[in-house]
C-alpha positions as CSV (number, residue, x, y, z in Angstrom):
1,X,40.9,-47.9,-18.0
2,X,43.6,-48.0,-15.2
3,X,46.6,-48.8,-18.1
4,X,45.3,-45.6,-20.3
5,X,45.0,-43.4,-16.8
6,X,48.6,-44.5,-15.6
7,X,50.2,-44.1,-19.3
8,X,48.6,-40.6,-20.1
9,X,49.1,-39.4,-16.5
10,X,52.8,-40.3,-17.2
11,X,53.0,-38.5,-20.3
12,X,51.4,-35.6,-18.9
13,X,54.1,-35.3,-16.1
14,X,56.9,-35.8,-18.6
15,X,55.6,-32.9,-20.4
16,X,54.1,-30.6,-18.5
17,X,57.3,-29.3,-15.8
18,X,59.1,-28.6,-19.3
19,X,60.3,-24.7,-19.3
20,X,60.2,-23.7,-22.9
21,X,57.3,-25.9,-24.2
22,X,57.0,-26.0,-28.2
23,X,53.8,-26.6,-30.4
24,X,55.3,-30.8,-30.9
25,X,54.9,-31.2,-26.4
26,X,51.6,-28.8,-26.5
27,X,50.4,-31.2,-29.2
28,X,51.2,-34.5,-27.6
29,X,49.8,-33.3,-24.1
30,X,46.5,-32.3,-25.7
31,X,46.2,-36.2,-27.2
32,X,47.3,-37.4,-23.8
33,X,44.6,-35.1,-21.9
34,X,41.7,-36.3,-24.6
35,X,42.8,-40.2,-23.9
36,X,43.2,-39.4,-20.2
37,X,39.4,-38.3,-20.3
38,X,38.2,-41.1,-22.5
39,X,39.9,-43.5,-20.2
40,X,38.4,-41.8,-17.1
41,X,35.1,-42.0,-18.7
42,X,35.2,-45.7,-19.2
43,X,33.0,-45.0,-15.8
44,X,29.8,-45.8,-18.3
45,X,30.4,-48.7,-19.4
46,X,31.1,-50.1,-16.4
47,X,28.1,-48.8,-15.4
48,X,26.3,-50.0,-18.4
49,X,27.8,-54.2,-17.9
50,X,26.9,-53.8,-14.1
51,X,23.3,-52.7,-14.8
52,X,23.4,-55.5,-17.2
53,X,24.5,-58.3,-15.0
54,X,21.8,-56.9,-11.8
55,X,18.8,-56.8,-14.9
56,X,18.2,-53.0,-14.3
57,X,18.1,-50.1,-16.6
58,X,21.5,-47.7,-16.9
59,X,20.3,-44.0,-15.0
60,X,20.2,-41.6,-17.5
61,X,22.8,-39.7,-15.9
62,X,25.6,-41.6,-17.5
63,X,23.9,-40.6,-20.9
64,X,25.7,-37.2,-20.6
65,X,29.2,-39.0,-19.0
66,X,29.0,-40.9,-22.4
67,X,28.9,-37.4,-24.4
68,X,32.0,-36.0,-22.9
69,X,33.5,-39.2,-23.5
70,X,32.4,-39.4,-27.3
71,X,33.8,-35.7,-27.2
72,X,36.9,-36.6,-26.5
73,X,37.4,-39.6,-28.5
74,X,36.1,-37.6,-31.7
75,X,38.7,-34.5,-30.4
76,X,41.6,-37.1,-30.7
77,X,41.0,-38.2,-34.0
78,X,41.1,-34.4,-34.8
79,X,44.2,-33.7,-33.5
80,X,45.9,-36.4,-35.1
81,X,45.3,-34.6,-38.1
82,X,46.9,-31.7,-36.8
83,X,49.9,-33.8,-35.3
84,X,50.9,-34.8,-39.2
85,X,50.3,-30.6,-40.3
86,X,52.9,-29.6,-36.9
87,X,55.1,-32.2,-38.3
88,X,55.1,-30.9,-42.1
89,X,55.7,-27.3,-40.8
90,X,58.6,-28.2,-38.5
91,X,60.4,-30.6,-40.8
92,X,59.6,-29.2,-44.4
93,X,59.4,-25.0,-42.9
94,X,61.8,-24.6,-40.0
95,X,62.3,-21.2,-41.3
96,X,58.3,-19.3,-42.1
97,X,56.6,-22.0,-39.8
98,X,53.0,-21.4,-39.8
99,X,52.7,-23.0,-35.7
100,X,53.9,-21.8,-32.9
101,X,53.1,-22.5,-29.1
102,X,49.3,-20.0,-29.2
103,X,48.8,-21.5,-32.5
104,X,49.1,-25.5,-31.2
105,X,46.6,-24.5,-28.0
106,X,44.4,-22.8,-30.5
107,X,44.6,-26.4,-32.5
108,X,43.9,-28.4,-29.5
109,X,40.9,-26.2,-28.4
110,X,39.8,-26.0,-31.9
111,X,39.7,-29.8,-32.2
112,X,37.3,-30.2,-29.2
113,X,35.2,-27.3,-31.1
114,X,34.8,-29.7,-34.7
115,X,34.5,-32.9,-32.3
116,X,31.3,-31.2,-30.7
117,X,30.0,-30.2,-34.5
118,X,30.6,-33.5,-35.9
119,X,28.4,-34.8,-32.8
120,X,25.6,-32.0,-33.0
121,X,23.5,-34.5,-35.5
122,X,24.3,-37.8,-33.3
123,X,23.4,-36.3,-30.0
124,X,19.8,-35.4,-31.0
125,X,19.0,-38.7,-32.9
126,X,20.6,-40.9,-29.7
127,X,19.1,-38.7,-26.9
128,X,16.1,-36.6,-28.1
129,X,14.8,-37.2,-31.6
130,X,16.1,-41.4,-32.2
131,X,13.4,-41.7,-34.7
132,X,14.7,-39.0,-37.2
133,X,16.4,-41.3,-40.0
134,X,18.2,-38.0,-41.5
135,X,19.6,-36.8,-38.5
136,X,20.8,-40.6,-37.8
137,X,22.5,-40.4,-41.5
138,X,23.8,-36.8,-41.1
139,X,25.4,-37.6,-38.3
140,X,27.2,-40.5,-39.8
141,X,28.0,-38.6,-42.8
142,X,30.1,-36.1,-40.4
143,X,32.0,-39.0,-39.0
144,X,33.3,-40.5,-42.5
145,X,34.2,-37.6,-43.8
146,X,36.3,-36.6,-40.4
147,X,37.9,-39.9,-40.9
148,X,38.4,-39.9,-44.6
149,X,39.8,-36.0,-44.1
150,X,42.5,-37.7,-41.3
151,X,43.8,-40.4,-43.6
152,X,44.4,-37.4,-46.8
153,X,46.2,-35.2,-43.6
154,X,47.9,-38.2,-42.6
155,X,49.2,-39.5,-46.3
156,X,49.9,-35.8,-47.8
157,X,52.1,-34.2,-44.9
158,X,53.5,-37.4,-43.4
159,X,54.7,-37.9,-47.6
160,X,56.4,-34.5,-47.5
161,X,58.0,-35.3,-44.6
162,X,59.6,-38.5,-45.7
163,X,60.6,-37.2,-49.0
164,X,62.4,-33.9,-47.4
165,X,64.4,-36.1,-44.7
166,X,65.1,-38.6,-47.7
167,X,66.6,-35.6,-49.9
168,X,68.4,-34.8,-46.8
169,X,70.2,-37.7,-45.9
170,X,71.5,-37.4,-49.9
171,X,72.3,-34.3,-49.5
172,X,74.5,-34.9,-45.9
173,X,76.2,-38.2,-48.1
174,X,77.0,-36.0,-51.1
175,X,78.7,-33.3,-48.5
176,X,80.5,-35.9,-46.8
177,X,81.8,-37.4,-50.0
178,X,83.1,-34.2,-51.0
179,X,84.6,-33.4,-47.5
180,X,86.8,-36.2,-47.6
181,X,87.6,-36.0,-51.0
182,X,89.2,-32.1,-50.1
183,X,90.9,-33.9,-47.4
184,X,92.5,-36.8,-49.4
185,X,93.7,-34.1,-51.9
186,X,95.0,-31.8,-49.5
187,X,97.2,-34.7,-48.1
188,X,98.5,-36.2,-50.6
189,X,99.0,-40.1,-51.0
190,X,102.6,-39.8,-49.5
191,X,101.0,-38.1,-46.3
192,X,102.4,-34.5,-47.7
193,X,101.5,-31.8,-45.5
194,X,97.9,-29.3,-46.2
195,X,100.4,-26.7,-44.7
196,X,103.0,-26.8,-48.0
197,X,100.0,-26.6,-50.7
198,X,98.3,-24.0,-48.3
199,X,101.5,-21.6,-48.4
200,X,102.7,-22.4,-52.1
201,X,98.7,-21.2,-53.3
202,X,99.2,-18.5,-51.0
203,X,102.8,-17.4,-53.0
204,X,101.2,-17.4,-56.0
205,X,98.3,-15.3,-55.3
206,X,100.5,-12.2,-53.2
207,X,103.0,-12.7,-56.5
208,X,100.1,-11.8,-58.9
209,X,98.3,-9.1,-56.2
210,X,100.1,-5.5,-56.3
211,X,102.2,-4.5,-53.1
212,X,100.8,-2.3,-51.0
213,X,103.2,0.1,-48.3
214,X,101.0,-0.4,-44.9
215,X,102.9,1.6,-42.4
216,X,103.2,0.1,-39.0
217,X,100.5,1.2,-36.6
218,X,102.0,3.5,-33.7
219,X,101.3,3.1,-29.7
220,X,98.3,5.6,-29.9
221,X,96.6,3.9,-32.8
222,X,97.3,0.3,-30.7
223,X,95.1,1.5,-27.5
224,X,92.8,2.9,-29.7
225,X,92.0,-0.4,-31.9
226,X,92.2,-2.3,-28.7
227,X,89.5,-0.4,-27.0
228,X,87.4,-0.1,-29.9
229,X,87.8,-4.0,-30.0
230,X,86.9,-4.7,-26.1
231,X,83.6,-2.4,-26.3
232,X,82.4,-4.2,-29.6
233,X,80.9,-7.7,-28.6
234,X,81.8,-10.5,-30.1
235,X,80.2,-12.3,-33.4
236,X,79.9,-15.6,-31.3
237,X,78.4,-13.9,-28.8
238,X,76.0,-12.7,-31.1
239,X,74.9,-16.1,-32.7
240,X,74.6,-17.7,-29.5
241,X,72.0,-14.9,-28.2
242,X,70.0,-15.8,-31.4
243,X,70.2,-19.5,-30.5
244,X,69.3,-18.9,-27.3
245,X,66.0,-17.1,-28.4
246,X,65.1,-19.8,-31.2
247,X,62.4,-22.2,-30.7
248,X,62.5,-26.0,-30.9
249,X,60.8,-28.0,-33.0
250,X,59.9,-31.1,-31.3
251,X,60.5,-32.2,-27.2
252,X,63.8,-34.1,-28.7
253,X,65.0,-31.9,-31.5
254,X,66.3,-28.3,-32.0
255,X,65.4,-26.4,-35.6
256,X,68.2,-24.4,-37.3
257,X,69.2,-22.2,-35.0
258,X,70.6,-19.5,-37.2
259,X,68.9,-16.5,-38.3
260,X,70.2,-17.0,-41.6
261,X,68.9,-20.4,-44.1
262,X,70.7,-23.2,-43.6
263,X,71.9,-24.3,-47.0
264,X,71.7,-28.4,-45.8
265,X,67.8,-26.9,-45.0
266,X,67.0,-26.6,-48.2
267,X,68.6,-29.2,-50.3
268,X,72.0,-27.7,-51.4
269,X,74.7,-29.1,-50.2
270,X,76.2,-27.2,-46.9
271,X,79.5,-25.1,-47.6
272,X,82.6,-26.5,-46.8
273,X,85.1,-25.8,-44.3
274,X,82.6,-25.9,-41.7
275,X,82.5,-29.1,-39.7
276,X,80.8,-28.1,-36.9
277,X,77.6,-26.3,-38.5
278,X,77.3,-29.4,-40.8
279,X,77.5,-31.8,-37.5
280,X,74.8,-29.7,-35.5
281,X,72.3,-29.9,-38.8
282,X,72.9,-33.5,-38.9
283,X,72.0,-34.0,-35.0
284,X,68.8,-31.9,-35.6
285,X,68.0,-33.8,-38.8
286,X,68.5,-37.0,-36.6
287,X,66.5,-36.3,-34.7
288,X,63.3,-34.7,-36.4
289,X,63.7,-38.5,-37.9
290,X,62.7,-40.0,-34.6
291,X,60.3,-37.0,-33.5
292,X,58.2,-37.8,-37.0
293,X,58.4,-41.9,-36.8
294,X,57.1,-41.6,-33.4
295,X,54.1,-39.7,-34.2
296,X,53.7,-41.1,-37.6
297,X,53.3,-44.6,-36.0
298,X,50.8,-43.4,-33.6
299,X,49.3,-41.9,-36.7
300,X,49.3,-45.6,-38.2
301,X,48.1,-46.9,-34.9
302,X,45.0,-44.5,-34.9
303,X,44.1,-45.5,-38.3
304,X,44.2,-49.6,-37.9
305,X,42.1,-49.4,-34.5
306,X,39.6,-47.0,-35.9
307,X,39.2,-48.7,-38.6
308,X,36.4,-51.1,-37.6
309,X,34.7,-48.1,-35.9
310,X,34.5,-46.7,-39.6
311,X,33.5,-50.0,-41.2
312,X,30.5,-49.9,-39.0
313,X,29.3,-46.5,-39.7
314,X,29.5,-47.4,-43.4
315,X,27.7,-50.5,-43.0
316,X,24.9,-48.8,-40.5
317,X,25.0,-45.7,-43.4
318,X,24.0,-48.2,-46.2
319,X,21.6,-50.2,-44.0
320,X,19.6,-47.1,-43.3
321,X,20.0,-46.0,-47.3
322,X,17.5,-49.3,-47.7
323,X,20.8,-51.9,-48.3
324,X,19.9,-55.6,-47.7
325,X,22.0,-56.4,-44.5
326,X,21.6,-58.5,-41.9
327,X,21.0,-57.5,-38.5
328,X,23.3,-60.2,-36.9
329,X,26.2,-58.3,-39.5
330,X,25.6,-54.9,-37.8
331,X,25.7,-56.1,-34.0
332,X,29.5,-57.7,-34.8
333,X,30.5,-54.6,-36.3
334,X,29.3,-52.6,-33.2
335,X,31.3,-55.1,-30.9
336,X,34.4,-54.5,-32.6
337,X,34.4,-50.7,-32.8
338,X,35.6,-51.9,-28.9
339,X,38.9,-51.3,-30.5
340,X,38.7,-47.7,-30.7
341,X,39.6,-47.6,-27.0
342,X,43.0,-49.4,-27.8
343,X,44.0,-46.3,-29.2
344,X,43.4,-44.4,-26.1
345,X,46.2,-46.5,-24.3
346,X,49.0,-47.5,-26.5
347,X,50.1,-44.1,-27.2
348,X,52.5,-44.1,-24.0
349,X,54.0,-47.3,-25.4
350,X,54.9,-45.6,-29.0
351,X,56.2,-43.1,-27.2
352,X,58.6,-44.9,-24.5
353,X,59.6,-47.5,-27.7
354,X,60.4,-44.8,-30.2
355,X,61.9,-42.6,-27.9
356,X,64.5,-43.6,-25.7
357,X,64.6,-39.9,-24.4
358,X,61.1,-39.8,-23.1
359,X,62.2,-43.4,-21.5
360,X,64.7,-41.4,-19.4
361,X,61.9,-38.6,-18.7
362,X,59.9,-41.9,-17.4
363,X,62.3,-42.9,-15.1
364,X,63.1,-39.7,-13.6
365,X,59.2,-39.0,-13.0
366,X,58.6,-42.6,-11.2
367,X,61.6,-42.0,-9.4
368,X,60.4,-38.7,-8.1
369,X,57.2,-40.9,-7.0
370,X,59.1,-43.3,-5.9
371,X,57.4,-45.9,-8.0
C-alpha cells in the first residue's frame, strides 16, 4: 500500500505540470490514478485481517470501499487494452491518428464505464442475491472474456508495432548504405574533390541546354525584388510554425512534424541529400522504440500477475458448471489472485527502468520536495 501510493503519486507529479499533454501521458496518468485508488483502498483488507485477528465480523461499510476498489482494478485492466491501441495509432498512423488528447480522456472514463458493466453481475451475487448460481457464472463469464479481449489487444497491436519499427530500422540501414555509397563516389579513392565532378556534370548539362539572353536587372527592378522578398516570410519560417503546432506522440517522443508524409514513415527509403530530416526521423523513431518497450512490458507485467486471478475464475467457473474439484484447490487459487495487487505497484519501476527520461523527471520532482 504505502510503495504503490508513493510510486503512482510520483508518476502523477511527473505528469501532470506537463504543458502540452498528449494521449501517451493522459493514458499513463489514468493507470497511475486507477493503481493510486486500488492502493488507497487496500484500507479493507486491513480492515478485513484486523477483524480477523480481534474474532469480530468486518462492518459492512467496507463492503462498498471494496467495490470502488474492484472498480478500479477492473478499469486498469481496461486501459491496458487501450495503452497497446494508443501505441498502434502513434507508431503505425502518425499521420490519420484516430487518438488525440479528448479521445484518450474519453478512453480512460470509458474504461471505468465497462469496469462497472463487467461488475453489474458480481455485485448482486456478492452483496444482495449470493445464492443466484447464474448471476455468480455471468459474472465470471464477463471477467474471462475482458481478459481474453486484453491479451488479443495486447498480441495484435503490440505485433504491428514491432513489425513497423523492424521495417524501419531496414529501411534507415538501406538509406545509410546508400548515403555513404554517394559519398565514397563523389570522392573518389584518391580523395578527388565533389567540387570538380559537380562543375564538370554542370558543363555538360548548360552545353546541351539552349542559351538564353537574360538582361541584367536595373536599380528600380533591384529595390523592387528586394522588397517583395523582405514582406514574403520565409519557407523555414513556415515549417517551423507547423512544427510548432504538431502534437507529440508519447511524453519522450515527437511524431513527424511535417505537414507533408515522411517517406522513412512509410517504408520507402528517405530522399537523399537531406541529412538532417533523415537524422530528426531517426531520433523520433528511437524513441517511439523506448515509448512502446516501456508500456509493452508493463503490458507483459499485467498479464503474468493477473494471471492466477484468471486461473481462479476458470477453475470457480467449471466448479459451479458441476466439475469435480476439490475445495482445498479453490481456496489456493483465491490466495494467489493476491498477486493482482503487484500490478498496482511495479508500474513506477517499468517506468523509471525503461526510461531514463522520466528518471530525470523523478529527480527533479523529489528535489522540489526536498526528498
Amino acid at each position: 500500500m504505502l510503495l504503490g501510493l508513493f510510486g503512482n503519486s510520483l508518476i502523477l507529479g511527473v505528469y501532470w505540470p506537463k504543458p502540452n499533454k498528449t494521449s501517451t501521458n493522459i493514458l499513463i496518468m489514468g493507470l497511475a490514478g486507477m493503481d493510486l485508488t486500488v492502493c488507497m483502498m487496500r484500507v479493507h483488507n486491513l480492515a478485513v485481517f484486523i477483524s480477523f485477528l480481534a474474532n469480530k465480523e468486518t462492518p459492512f461499510a467496507f463492503q462498498y470501499i471494496r467495490l470502488v476498489s474492484m472498480v478500479s482494478l477492473f478499469a486498469s485492466a481496461v486501459l491496458t487494452g487501450f495503452i497497446a491501441v494508443d501505441r498502434y495509432d502513434c507508431v503505425c498512423r502518425p499521420y490519420n491518428r484516430w487518438l488525440n488528447r479528448f479521445g484518450a480522456k474519453l478512453l480512460v472514463l470509458g474504461s471505468y464505464g465497462l469496469a462497472i458493466i463487467l461488475l453489474i453481475p458480481l455485485v448482486f451475487s456478492t452483496l444482495w442475491m449470493p445464492d443466484s448460481n447464474a448471476l455468480r457464472k455471468a459474472g465470471l463469464v464477463c471477467q474471462l472474456v475482458l481478459y481474453i479481449v486484453v491479451i488479443v489487444f495486447i498480441c495484435i497491436f503490440y505485433g504491428k508495432v514491432y513489425i513497423t519499427i523492424r521495417n524501419h530500422v531496414k529501411v534507415n540501414v538501406l538509406s545509410r548504405h546508400l548515403v555513404e555509397n554517394d559519398r565514397l563516389t563523389a570522392v573518389g579513392p584518391l580523395g578527388d574533390s565533389r567540387s570538380r565532378n559537380v562543375s564538370s556534370i554542370a558543363g555538360n548539362v548548360s552545353s546541351l541546354m539552349p542559351s538564353t539572353k537574360v538582361k541584367p536587372l536595373d536599380k528600380v527592378q533591384h529595390k523592387s525584388m528586394t522588397k517583395a522578398t523582405q514582406n514574403t516570410p520565409s519557407t523555414s519560417r513556415k515549417s517551423e510554425s507547423l512544427r510548432s503546432e504538431s502534437l507529440t506522440c508519447s511524453d519522450t517522443s515527437m511524431a513527424p512534424t511535417d505537414g507533408k508524409v515522411n517517406a522513412t514513415a512509410i517504408g520507402r527509403p528517405p530522399v537523399r541529400g537531406n541529412p538532417n530530416q533523415d537524422r530528426r526521423s531517426g531520433t523520433e523513431m528511437s524513441l517511439q522504440r523506448k515509448t512502446t518497450r516501456m508500456l509493452f512490458i508493463t503490458s507483459i507485467v499485467f498479464l503474468l500477475t493477473w494471471f492466477p486471478y484468471w486461473l481462479y475464475v476458470a477453475v470457480l467457473l467449471a466448479k459451479l458448471d458441476g466439475a469435480d474439484i476439490s475445495e482445498n484447490v479453490i481456496t489456493i487459487l483465491w490466495y494467489c489472485t493476491l498477486t493482482t495487487y503487484i500490478n498496482n505497484v511495479v508500474n513506477p519501476l517499468i517506468y523509471g527502468v525503461a526510461n531514463r527520461r522520466f528518471r530525470k523527471d523523478c529527480q527533479v520532482v523529489l528535489r522540489k520536495m526536498k526528498i
